[in-house]
C-alpha positions in Angstrom: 5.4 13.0 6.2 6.2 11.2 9.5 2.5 10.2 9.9 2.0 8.7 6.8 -0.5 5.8 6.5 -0.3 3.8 3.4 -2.7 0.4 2.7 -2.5 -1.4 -0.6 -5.4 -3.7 -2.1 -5.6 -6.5 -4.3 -8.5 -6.3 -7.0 -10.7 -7.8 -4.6 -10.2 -5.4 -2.4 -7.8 -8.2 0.4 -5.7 -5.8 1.9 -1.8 -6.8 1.0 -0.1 -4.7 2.5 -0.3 -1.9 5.2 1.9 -0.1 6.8 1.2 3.2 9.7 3.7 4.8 9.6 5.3 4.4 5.9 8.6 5.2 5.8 9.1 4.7 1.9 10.3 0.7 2.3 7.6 -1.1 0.4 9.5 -3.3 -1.7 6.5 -5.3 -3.4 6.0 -8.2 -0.1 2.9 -8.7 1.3 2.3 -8.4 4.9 2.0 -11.9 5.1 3.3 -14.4 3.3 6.7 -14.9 1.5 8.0 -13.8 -1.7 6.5 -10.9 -4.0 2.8 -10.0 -5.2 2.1 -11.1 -8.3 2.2 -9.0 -11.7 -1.1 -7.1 -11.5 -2.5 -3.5 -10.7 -3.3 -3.2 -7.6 -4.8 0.3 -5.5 -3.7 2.3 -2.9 -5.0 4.1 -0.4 -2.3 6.9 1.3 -3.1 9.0 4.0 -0.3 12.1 4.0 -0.8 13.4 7.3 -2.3 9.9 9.3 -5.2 11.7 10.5 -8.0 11.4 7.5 -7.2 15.1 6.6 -5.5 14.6 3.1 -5.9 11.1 2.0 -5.1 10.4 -1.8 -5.5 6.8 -4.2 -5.2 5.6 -6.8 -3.9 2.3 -9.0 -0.2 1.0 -9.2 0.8 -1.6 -11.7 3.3 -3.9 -10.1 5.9 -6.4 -12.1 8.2 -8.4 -9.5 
């Protein structure tokens, strides 16, 4: 899915990480910022085809 947009949140909803478009390379970094996110669930927000047709979310639990 060359179109992919993919946004992650924290649990107060700060966007961490965004990325249009994904090409599979998040490796737990912020956008900003050095280092990894800290252990935690955060939530996702993908959308397949980068044009609000098919978007899909859900929760990830992360551990650097």
């Amino acid at each position: 899915f060359p179109a992919a947009r993919v946004k992650v949140f924290n649990r107060w909803g700060n966007m961490v990480y965004n990325a249009s478009p994904y090409n599979n390379n998040w490796d737990g970094k912020p956008d900003s910022g050095s280092g990894y996110l800290p252990a935690a669930t955060y939530f996702y927000i993908v959308d397949v085809y980068g044009d609000g047709t098919d978007v899909k979310s859900g929760y990830l639990e992360f551990q650097p």
